[in-house]
Each structure stands twice: as structure tokens, then as C-alpha cells.
N, C-alpha and C positions, 0 to 999 in steps of 0.2 A: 639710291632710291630705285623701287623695282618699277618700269615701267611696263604699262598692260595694254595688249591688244588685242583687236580681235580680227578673226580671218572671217572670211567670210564667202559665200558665192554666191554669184549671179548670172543665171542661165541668159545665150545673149537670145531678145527677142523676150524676153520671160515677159508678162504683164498680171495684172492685178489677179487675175484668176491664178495664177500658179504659187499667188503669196504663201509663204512659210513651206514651199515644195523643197528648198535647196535649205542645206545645214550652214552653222556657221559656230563659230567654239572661242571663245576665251581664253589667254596666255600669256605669259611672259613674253617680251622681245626676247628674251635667248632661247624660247623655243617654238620660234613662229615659223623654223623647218620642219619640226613634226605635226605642227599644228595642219600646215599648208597640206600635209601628205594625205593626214585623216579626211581633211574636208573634198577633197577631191578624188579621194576613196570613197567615201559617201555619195561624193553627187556622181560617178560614174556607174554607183552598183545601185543609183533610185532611175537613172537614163542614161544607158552608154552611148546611145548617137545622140546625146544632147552636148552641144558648145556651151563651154562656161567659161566668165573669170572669175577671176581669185582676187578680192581686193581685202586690203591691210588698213586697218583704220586704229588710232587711238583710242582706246576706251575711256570712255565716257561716263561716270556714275551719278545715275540723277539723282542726288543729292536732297532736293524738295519735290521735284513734279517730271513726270514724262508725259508722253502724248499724242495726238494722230493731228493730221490735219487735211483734210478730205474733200472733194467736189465732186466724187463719185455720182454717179445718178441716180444710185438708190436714192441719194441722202439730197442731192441738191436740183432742182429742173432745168435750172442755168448754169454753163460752166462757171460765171463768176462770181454765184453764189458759194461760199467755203463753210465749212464746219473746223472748229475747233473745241477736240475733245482732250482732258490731263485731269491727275488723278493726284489727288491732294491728300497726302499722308493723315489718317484717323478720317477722313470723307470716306466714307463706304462706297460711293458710287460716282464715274466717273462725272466729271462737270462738263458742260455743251455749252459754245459762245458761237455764235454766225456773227458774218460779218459779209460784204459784199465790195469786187475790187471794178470799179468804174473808172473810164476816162484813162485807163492805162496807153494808150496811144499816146495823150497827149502829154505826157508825162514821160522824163528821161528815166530808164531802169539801171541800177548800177550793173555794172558785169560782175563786182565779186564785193559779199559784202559780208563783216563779220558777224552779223546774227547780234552783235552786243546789246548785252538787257541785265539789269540789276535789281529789278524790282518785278513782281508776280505780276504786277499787273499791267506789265509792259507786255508781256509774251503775247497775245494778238497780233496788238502792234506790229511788231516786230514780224510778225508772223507773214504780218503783208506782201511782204516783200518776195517769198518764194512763192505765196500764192497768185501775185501780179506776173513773174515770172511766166508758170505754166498756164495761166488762163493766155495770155500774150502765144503761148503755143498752141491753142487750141484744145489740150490737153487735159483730160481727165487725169487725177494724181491722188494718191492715197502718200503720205510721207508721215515718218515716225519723227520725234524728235524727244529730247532733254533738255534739261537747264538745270545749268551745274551752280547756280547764281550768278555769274559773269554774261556766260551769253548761251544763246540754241545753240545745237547741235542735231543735224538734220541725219538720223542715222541710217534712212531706207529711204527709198519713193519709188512707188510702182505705178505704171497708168493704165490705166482701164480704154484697151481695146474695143471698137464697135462690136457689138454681136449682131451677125446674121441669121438667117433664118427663123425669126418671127412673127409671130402673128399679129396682122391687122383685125381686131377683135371687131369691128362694124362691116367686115365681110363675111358675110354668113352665105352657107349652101340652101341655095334658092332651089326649090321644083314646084311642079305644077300637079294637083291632086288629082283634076279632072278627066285625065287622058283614061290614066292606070285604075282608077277605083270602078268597081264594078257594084251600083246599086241593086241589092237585094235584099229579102228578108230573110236572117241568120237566124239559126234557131237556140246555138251556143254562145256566140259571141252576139249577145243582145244590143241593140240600139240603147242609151239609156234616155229614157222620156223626164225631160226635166220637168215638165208640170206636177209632178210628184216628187216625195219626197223619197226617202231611203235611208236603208241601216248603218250604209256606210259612211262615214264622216264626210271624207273628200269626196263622194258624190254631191251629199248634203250641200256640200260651200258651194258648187256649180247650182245647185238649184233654188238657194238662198240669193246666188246673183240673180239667173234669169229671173226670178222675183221681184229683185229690187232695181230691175233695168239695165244693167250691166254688160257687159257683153262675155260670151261662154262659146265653145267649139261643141265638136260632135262628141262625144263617149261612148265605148262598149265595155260591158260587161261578162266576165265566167262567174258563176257562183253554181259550183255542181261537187257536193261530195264525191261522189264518184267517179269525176274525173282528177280531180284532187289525189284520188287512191290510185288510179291508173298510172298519173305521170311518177308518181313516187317508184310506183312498181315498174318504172320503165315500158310500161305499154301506152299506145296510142292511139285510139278510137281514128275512125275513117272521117267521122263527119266533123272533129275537131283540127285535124290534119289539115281536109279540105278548106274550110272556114278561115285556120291560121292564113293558111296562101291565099287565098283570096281579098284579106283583110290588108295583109304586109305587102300588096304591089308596092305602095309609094311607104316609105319608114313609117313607122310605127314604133309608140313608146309605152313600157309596160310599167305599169303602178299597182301593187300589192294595198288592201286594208283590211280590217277585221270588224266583224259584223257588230252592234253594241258594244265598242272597246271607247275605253278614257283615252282621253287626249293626250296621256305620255305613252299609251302604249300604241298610238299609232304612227309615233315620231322614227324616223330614220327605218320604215322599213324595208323590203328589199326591193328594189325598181329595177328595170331594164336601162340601155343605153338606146341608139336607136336602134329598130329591127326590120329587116328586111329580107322577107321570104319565111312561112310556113316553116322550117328547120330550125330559125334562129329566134321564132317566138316560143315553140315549142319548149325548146332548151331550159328559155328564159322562164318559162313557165314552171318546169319542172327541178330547178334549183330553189325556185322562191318557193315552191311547195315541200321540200325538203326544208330548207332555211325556217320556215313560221311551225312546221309539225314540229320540227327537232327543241323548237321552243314552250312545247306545250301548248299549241294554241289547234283548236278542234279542225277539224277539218272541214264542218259545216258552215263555219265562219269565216274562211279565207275567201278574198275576193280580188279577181284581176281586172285589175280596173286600165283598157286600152284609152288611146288618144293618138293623133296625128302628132309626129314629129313636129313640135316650133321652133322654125331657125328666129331667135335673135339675137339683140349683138348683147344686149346684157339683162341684168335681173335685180331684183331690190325687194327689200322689204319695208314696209310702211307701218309705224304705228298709230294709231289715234285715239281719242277717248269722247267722248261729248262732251263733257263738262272741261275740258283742255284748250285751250286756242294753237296751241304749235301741234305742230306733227312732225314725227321724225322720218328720214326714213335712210336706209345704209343699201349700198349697189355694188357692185361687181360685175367686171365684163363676162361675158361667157352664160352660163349658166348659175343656175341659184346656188346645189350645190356648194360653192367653190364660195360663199356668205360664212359658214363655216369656218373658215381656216386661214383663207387667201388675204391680202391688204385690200382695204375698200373704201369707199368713200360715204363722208356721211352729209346728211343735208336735213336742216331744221327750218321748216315753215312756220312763222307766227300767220294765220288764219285773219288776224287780227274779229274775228267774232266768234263765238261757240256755236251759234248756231248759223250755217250756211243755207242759204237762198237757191235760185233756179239760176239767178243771174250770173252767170258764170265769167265774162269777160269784166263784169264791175266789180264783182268779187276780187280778181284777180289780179287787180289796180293797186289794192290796197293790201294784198301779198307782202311781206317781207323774209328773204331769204338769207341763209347761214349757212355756209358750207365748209368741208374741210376736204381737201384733197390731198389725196398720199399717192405716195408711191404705189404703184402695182405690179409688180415683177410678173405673174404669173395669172390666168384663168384658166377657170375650166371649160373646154371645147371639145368642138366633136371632131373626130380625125376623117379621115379618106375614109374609111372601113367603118365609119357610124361609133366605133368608140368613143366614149368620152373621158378626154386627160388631159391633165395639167398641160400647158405651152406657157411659153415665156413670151411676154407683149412685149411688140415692137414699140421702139420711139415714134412717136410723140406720145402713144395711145398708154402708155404706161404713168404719165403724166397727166395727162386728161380727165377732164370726166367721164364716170362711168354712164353717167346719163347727158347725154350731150347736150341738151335742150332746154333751157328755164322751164318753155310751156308745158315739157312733159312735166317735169318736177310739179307741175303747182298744177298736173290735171290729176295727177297720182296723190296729192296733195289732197286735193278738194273732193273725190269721190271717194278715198279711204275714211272720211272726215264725215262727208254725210252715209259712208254706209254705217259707221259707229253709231251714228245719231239711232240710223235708220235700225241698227241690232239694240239700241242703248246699252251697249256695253264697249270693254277698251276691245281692240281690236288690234292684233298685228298681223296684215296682210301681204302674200306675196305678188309680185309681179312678173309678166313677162316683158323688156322695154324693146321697142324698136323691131319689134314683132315683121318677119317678110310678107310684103302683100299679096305673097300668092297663096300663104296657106290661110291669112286671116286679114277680112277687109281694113281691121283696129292695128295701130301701132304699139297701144298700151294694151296688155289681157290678166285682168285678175286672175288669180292660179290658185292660192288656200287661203285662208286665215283661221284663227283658233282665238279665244278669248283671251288678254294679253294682261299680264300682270302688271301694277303701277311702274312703270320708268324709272328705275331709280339708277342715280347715280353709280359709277363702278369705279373702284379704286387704281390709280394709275400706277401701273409697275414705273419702281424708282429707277430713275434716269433710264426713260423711254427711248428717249432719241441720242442714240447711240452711235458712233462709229466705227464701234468695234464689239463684238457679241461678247457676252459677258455668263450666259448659264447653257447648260447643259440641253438637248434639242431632243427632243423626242418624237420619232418619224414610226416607228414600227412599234410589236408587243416587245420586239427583243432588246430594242431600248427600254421599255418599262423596268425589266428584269435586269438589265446591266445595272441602272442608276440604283435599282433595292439595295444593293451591297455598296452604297456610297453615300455622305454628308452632303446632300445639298437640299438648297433651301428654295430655290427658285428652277424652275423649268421653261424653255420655249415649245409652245405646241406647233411642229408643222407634218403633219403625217402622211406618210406614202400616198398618193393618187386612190389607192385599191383600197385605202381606208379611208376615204372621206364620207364616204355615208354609213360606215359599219361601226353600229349600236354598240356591241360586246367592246370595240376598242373605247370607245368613249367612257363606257360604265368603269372600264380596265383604269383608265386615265382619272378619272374621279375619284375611285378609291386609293389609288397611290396617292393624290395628292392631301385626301381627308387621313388618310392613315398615318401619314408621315410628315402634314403639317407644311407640306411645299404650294408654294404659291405655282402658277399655271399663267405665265404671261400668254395672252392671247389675240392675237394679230387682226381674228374676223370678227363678223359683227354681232352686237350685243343683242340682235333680234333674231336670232338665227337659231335651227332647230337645236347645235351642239352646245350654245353658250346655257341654253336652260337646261340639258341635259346635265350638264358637267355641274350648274346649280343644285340642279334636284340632289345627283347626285355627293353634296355635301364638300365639293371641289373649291378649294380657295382661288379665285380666279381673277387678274389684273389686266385692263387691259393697255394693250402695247400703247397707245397712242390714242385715246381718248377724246372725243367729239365733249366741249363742257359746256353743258347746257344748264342753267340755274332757273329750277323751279321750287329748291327751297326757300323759306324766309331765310333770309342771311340779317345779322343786327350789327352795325357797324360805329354808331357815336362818334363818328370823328369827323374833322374837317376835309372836306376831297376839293378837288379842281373844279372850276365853274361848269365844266360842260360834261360832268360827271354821270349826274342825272338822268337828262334829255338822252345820253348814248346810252344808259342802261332800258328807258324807256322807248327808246326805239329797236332794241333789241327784244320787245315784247312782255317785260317784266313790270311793276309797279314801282312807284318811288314814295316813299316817306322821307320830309326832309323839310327843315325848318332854317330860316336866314337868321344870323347871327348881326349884331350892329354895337355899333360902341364898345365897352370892356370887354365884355364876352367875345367879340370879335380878337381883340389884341392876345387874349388870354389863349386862344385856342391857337391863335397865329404861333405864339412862342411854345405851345403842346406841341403842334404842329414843326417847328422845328427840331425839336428832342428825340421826334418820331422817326423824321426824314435822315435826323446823325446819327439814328440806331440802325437804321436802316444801311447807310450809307459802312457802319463798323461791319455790319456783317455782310458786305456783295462781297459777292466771291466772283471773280473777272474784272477785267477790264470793262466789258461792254456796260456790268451792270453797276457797276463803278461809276459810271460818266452818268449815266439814267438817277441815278441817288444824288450825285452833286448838281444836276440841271435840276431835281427837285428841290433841295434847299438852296441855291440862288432862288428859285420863284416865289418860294416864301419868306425871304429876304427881302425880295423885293419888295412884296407887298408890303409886308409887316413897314419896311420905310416909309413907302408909300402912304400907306394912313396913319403914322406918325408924323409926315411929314419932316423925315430927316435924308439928307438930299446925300447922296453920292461921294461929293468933294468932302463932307463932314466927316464917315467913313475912311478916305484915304487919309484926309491930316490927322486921326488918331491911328490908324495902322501905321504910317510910317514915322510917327514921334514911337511910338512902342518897338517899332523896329531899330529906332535910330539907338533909344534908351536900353531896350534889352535883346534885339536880336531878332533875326526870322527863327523858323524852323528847319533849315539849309542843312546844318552842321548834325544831323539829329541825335544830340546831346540830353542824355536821359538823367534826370534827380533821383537817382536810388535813397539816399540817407542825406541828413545835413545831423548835427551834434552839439549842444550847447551848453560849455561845462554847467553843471548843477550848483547850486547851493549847497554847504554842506548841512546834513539832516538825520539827526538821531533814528535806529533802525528802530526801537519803540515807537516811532511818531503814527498816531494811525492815519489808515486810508479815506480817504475821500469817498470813494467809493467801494461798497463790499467786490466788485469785480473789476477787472482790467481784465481791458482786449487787447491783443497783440498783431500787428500787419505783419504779412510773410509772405510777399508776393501775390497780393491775391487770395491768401486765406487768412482768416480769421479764428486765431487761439481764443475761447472762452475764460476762464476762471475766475473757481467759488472760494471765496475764503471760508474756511473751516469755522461752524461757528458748532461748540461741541459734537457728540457723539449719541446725542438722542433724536429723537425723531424731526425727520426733515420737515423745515418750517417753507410755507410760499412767498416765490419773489418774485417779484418784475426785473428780468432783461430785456436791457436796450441794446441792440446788436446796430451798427452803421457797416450797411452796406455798399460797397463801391456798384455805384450803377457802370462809370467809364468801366471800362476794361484795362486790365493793368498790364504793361509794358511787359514783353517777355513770358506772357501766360499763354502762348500759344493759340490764342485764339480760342480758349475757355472761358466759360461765365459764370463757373460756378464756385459755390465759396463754402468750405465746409468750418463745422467748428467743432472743439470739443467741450463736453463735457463733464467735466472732472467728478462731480459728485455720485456721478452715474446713472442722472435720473433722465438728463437731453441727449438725442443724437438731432441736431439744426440742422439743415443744409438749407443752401438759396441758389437757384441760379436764374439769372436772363438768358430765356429763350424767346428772340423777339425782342416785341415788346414790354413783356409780360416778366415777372419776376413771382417764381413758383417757391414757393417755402413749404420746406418739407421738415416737421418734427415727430421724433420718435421715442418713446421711453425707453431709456435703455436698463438692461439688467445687470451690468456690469462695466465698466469705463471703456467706454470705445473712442476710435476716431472715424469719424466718415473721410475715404480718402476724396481730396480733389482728382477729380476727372473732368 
């Protein structure tokens, strides 16, 4: 018998960041000398001052399931939280099971233990035991494993090193305006007067707050053909020069709009980073004026719209409606920007009334909040030198809320809320959060909003929460272009820094995905200028990890848990629901159990394994309960049935049983014009022949297995044939539900079981 191994290397000191850097090869034991040679040829000519060893392991073939098992930070905020992810042959997408290891102090750990497991739904289980291990070390751990049916096999583990040099995102660069700014009357770069109103959109939304009591900063204004012509042409008027330096003592931030333009075409245009100093507004000036002419847009329409640099520590968008009680709203440390693309957090307020009052603190009594927090690997911040770029957030704040505050959350809340009233239309507005009090006396500062389309639900990319990436990423145009000449179905959006606000990449990313049918998993938020871009643009789009807010009617007819209700209605929704008593009670109680065994057939895991059978104990219980049949009644006929004919220990399966016949003339006729035949799971049709003229109508009675039958893999479906060539039948349970599909056929077909 050929035995197989595999070689392998492991850089010493390697950690999770260098995973899949070092090779490793598959072989015979009689040639795991050239095997060794190759692999250490390899890892010398990817780092020759790297130490490595060389380890020999038996190969292992996972046979049913392989798999990860993780506490990574991405994925977990506590190291004793674990993920466990395995991939189930014909499952498309990998399966996710959390689990959580407490109290391992008090608790003896084995020193060496065989991993043994026999059944699928042991492997959690089992799983404990190397995960109580590394939490016991303190340790981050990413480890791969098999199961061969007998037991794990634990065939990698790498740990995740602290990273340094991150950023604390609620330390923002503080300056003082008053020293540096020098008040005069500009004659180019104009004050803009908010008691009026203007062509420009984003001025408009600054003068639509000061209107509606709001609080808004200073603005200036360019809107000069001519100087539009000059910066393109590389020249630079004196009095525009002057002005720039004057204006840019203390940072300054440049925002481009166009004069009478619709609201998709004012999205993502070209902006500054911060500016400081007369050279570096100018610049900015005179790319964004190349950038909008090269787009066809007049030159008498462009307008540079200045403001003060705001340091805060993050940004959010809020949306509202009038006629809505919740508000949603989705955050991001850093800058708005980085709403876009980056992981962010969402937060849903029920109002609890449509229309809000003056009373702000009683209002806000009867607030009820929803949140979801994720991971944040990354925001977008401004550097030493006023650029703005991607950083990787430090621990804890990666973790954290992006809005640290309840009070903020429900004052952003309650003022997006009555400004919809106060527009009577939806509204999705942005924010500035935690604003520094030396450029602005408010912590919270409205910044745009645009009329917002109904909220509607987004579909969840399948198996979101992953611990291990699963499609193709696209960061650049040059990624667009590679994946053209390649089969894939699904994409992740995470794009270079230098493209987070460039339109062209967006539109570019839309049409790849409408043309070729690819889904667009997407990480930022669903209120954010690129998710309605990539919309408009006709881009199939899922999001990674979805905030589920239910404002449709949903219709349910079934029996739920007592406190079902009251938690739905305290999450802000209505209930319809009727008490059941007497027959009707029992009736739905034994429904109710048929549901919780379908249920309980199709968990896939352990965890949700255990969740199905605590459901039907409790409806067992009940169901006794108002029968009144006591416990000990239950055991004395399970163990006279045990004693009589057995547990289910030995799992001994009834394929056939056979009972010689009578003997019976082959003349005798049938009983029935048709006989069905079992075959595992499927179900043979046939028509007896009754001449060769035209087909007469009949009624079939088809008997379908609702259980699922021993050896069918974990299918439900049951095809049949038929013979005459007029049916193709199928049936399958998905769920609950059992789908019947009939088809006329033109010629004698079979539908295969799948």
C-alpha cells in the first residue's frame, strides 16, 4: 500500500500575515528526498535570509469536510470567541458555527489528545479542545483542519501577531483659526451669504439648514469663467494668487459643483484633501478644472466651493422619512469618504412617533436603539502633510463604535427626523461626528443631504461571515481587465485609497458587473454616495454583512414562542396574532412539532443542531402539558419499546423485507391501472397501455416520502417517470414546503434525482 505525505515548510517566527508565503508538495514516502529538496528550493529562492523548517506529515484526505477554525480579530473581539468554518460537498458555500470557550482555568486541559469524532456533528465539539488550548495562551490562531470520519486532523495553525503603528481614530489634529485667518473683503473667493439661496446644490443644503435652525460653518466661493480658462491654461491671475494665500493660513478644504445639475451628476466630484498655502489650493483648483471640462461640463458652471478643514473623529449618514418612525443611520471613523468601501457600523432608531416635538430629552426617553457593530480594519484620515488615506485602526477602536455616544446617535437621530418632516420628503443626510471645538462650537455638523429613495432591503452575499475569502477582489482598473478573461460570478469591492471617490472607477465597476452578470459583494454602506452609483449604474450588488431591518409585512400562520410578539414589538414593528385554546391549540402543537423535526433534518452543525432539539423538547413539553401526560408515562413506554424492540444505538437500517407470494395467473388483472415503484428515494410512475388511440384523462395518486430516506444524501427530491410521455412530475421539500413541479413532455423522459 502506497503511503502519502506531505513536506512542508515553516518560516521560524512566520505568523498569520505571511500565510500561504512558504510552499509545501504532496508524495510518496519513497520520495520525500526530492520532495524535501524542491521545498527548500523554493523557500530559499522566495527568502534566502529567511530560517525555515521542513516538517513531514501524513496525508490526510478529507474524505467529507475540511476547514478553518479562527479567533482572528477580524472575525472575533474577544480572544475566546472562535469561528468555525467547513465545507460540505454539493453546499456551495462555506458553513460558519461560533462558539465561545469560558472557564478554561478551571478546567483540567489534556496535554495530547486524539481529535476522535465519528459523526459531523461532533466536529465543534471536538474542536474545543485546540481552541481552549490557544485562548489558555493568549493567542490569536487561524488553524486548518480535516476529518477523515474517524477523527480531526489539525493540519496548519498560524497566530496573529499584534500590529503596531495604528491609529487612534478619536485623535484628531486640533488648530486654532483665529490667530492665522485674516478678516477681509475678497473679491474672488466670496463669503457665501446664507440668507439666500443658490445654483449650487451643496451650497443650497448649507442654506436650507441655516433656515431650518441647524447649525452650518463659513463658505467661500470661485465661480469665474475666466479663471476656469486661465487655470486650465496654466496661467494665474495676481489677485487669485493673493486671495488663495490669504484664505489657506489655517487648512482649507476644496469642493467642486455645477451650476443647475441633477443630483446624480453632482455625486463624487472632484474635491481637495486639506490645503495649505496659496500653491496647493491653486493646484487643486486647476486639476478639478481640467477633471469637470474634460467631462463636458461648461465652464460657466463649475464652481469651487471652499470651507475650513473639520478634524473629527468620524462621519455617518442618517436616513429619514416622515411618514417612518425608525431612522437609520451607518458610520465610519475617519472621514465620510471611507462610507463608501470601508467596514462600518450601523445603527437603527425606532422614533417611537412620526411626528417629533420640541421636547427633546422626553423624546428621547422613549428612543429604542439597534445596532450592529463590525469590524473596522481601516478609515480614512488625514496624514502629517493634510493628505487623506487609508490607516489601519488600532485596538480597541477597530472594535468600537464608530459613534461612541448613545446621545449623539439619538441627537442625529432626532434632527434628521424632524428636518424630513421639516423638507416633507425621505432624506438621507451626512454628518460630521465629534467635530474639534476649536473649529466648530457643535460636536455634531450636518454636511449634505439629497432626497433619499425608499430603504429597501439589500440581498445578503451568501456566506458573508467568512473565515476565509472566497472571490476575486478588485482594487484597481487593472483588476477590472484581468477578471474580463475569466469565469467568475461573484467579486469583492475594495479599491486603492486613490480611487475612493473617482466616478469613472465606479461607473467602470457597474458595467463589468451588469454586463457579465457578477454579483459585487460590498463591505460599505448602503447610504453612501457609491452604493447608489453602482445601483443607478445597473450593478448587481450584495451586501457583505447586512444590518436586517423588517419594514415589510411578513405573513407567518404558525405557532411561535410566547414572548415572540412583545420582542418583535418592541423592536418597533406591529403584531397581528390571535390565541389559540382547546383543539386548535393541540392541533397546531403536533404542526408545530413536524416543523421543529424538519427543521431539526435539515441543521447543518452542531450548534444549530442543539437549537432544533431544545425546540422540540419545548413543544413536547407543552403538548404534555395540556394533555396532561406526566413524564414517568413517556419513560415506561420508551423503555418497554426499548426492552421489546431496541434503541437506535446499533444504527441498523430496513432496506427490504420479502414475503413469498401466492401463486397468481399472469392474465389476472391489476387493481390498479398504475404501480409505483420505491428506489431509494425515487419514485417510478407507470401507465398501462390501454390501446393506441388518443390519450384518454386520469387521475394520479403519487405517495410521497415527506421523511427523507436513509442514504439519499441529504436530498429531497423525488423525480418520477413518465411512460406515456405526456408527465415529467418532480417534488421536492425545501423547508417546509414541498414544491411540485409538472411538465408535459414530448417524448418519454426521466427527470434525474438531484
Amino acid at each position: 500500500m502506497t503511503t502519502m505525505v506531505h513536506v512542508r515548510s515553516s518560516g521560524l517566527g512566520e505568523d498569520l500575515s505571511q500565510r500561504g508565503h512558504y510552499s509545501s508538495t504532496a508524495c510518496e514516502l519513497s520520495e520525500v528526498t526530492d520532495a524535501i529538496i524542491r521545498v527548500a528550493r523554493d523557500a530559499y529562492s522566495s527568502d534566502p535570509r529567511s530560517a525555515i523548517a521542513l516538517l513531514i506529515q501524513k496525508s490526510v484526505s478529507p474524505s467529507t469536510l475540511h476547514g478553518h477554525l479562527s479567533n482572528e480579530r477580524r472575525l472575533c473581539r474577544l480572544s475566546r470567541d472562535w469561528l468555525v468554518e467547513y465545507f460540505v460537498p454539493g453546499h456551495g458555500q462555506g458553513i460558519v458555527e461560533s462558539f465561545s470557550v469560558r472557564g478554561i482555568r478551571k478546567r483540567k486541559l489534556s496535554e495530547a489528545t486524539s481529535l476522535e469524532c465519528a459523526y459531523r456533528d461532533r466536529i465543534v465539539g471536538v474542536l474545543r479542545e485546540p481552541a481552549a488550548l490557544a485562548t489558555l495562551s493568549k493567542q490569536r490562531t487561524h488553524f486548518e483542519w480535516v476529518w477523515d470520519r474517524r477523527r480531526l486532523w489539525l493540519v496548519q495553525g498560524d497566530t496573529e501577531k499584534p500590529q503596531s503603528g495604528r491609529r487612534n481614530p478619536t485623535v484628531v489634529r486640533g488648530f486654532s483659526t483665529s490667530a492665522n485667518e485674516v478678516r477681509e473683503e475678497r473679491a474672488i473667493f466670496r463669503k457665501v451669504d446664507l440668507a439666500y439661496g443658490s445654483e449650487f446644490r451643496k451650497l443650497r443644503n448649507v442654506v436650507e439648514y441655516h433656515r431650518a435652525g441647524l447649525p452650518t460653518v463659513e463658505f467661500w466661493i470661485v465661480r469665474d469663467e475666466s479663471i476656469v480658462a486661465n487655470l486650465v491654461a496654466g496661467d494665474t491671475p495676481e489677485d487669485v494668487e493673493r486671495e488663495a494665500a490669504l484664505l489657506s493660513r489655517t487648512p482649507i478644504v476644496m469642493r467642486t459643483d455645477i451650476a443647475g445639475a441633477a443630483v446624480e451628476d453632482t455625486q463624487m466630484l472632484p474635491r481637495s484633501d486639506s490645503l495649505l498655502g496659496g500653491a496647493a489650493v491653486l493646484n487643486a483648483m486647476r486639476d478639478a478644472a481640467r477633471r469637470m471640462l474634460d467631462r463636458g461640463i461648461e465652464a460657466h458652471r463649475v464652481g469651487f466651493i471652499f470651507h475650513r478643514y473639520l478634524p473629527a473623529m468620524s462621519a455617518a449618514f442618517c436616513y429619514a422619512a416622515p411618514d417612518e418612525r425608525k431612522v437609520r443611520l451607518e458610520a465610519v471613523w475617519g472621514l465620510a469618504d471611507g462610507l463608501s468601501y470601508f467596514s462600518h457600523d450601523t445603527f437603527e432608531v425606532d422614533c417611537g412617533e412620526l411626528t417629533l416635538g420640541d421636547d427633546v430629552k422626553a423624546l428621547q426617553r422613549k428612543f429604542r436603539l439597534r445596532e450592529k457593530i463590525r469590524y473596522k480594519s481601516q478609515c480614512l484620515i488625514e496624514e502629517a502633510d493634510g493628505r487623506w488615506a487609508a490607516q489601519m485602526l488600532a485596538a480597541p477602536w477597530d472594535w468600537r463604535r464608530a459613534i461612541p455616544y448613545t446621545k449623539w446617535i439619538y441627537d442625529i437621530a432626532y434632527l434628521t427626523k424632524r428636518f424630513s418632516t421639516y423638507q416633507g420628503r425621505r432624506v438621507n443626510m451626512m454628518w460630521f461626528v465629534g467635530v474639534d471645538r476649536a473649529v466648530s462650537p457643535v460636536r455634531l455638523l450636518p454636511w449634505y443631504h439629497e432626497e433619499a429613495d425608499v430603504l429597501r432591503a439589500v440581498a445578503k452575499a451568501p456566506g458573508a461571515a467568512r473565515v476565509v475569502g472566497q472571490h476575486p477582489v478588485i482594487r484597481s482598473r487593472d483588476d477590472i481587465e484581468l477578471l474580463a478573461g475569466q469565469n467568475v460570478s461573484s467579486i469583492r469591492l475594495e479599491p486603492d485609497p486613490m480611487l475612493v471617490r473617482d466616478r469613472e472607477f465606479a461607473i467602470a465597476v457597474a458595467q463589468f458587473s451588469r454586463e457579465r452578470r457578477v454579483r459585487i459583494e460590498l463591505a460599505g454602506g448602503l447610504l453612501s454616495h457609491t452604493f447608489y452609483m453602482l445601483k443607478q449604474g445597473g450593478a448587481l450588488v450584495e451586501c457583505v454583512d447586512p444590518f436586517e431591518s423588517a419594514e415589510e409585512t411578513e405573513s407567518f400562520g404558525k405557532l411561535v414562542r410566547d414572548r415572540v410578539p412583545e420582542r418583535i414589538v418592541e423592536k418597533g414593528e406591529s403584531v397581528t396574532e390571535e390565541t389559540l385554546h382547546g383543539e386548535e391549540l393541540i392541533h397546531a402543537l403536533k404542526a408545530k412539532l413536524i416543523e421543529e423535526a424538519l427543521e431539526a433534518a435539515d441543521a447543518l452543525g452542531r450548534s444549530a443542531l442543539i437549537e432544533e432539539i431544545a425546540d422540540i423538547q419545548e413543544v413536547m413539553r407543552t403538548l404534555c402539558n395540556r394533555l396532561g401526560i406526566e413524564a414517568r408515562e413517556i419513560d415506561e413506554v420508551r423503555e418497554r419499546k426499548r426492552v421489546e424492540r431496541g434503541g437506535f444505538e446499533y444504527g441498523r437500517v430496513l432496506v427490504e423485507t420479502r414475503n413469498p407470494p401466492l401463486a397468481r395467473s399472469d392474465d389476472e388483472p391489476m387493481l390498479f391501472p398504475f404501480e409505483a415503484r420505491s428506489n431509494r428515494g425515487r419514485i417510478l410512475l407507470q401507465q398501462a397501455a390501454e390501446g393506441r388511440g388518443e390519450h384518454q384523462a386520469s387521475r394520479i395518486q403519487v405517495s410521497v416520502p415527506i421523511v427523507p430516506g436513509v442514504g439519499s444524501d441529504g436530498t429531497h427530491r423525488t423525480a418520477l417517470i413518465a411512460t406515456t410521455g405526456l408527465l415529467g412530475v418532480s417534488v421536492e421539500r425545501i423547508g417546509k414546503n414541498m414544491i411540485v413541479e409538472i411538465e408535459e413532455l414530448r417524448q418519454t423522459e426521466q427527470l434525474a434525482l438531484f
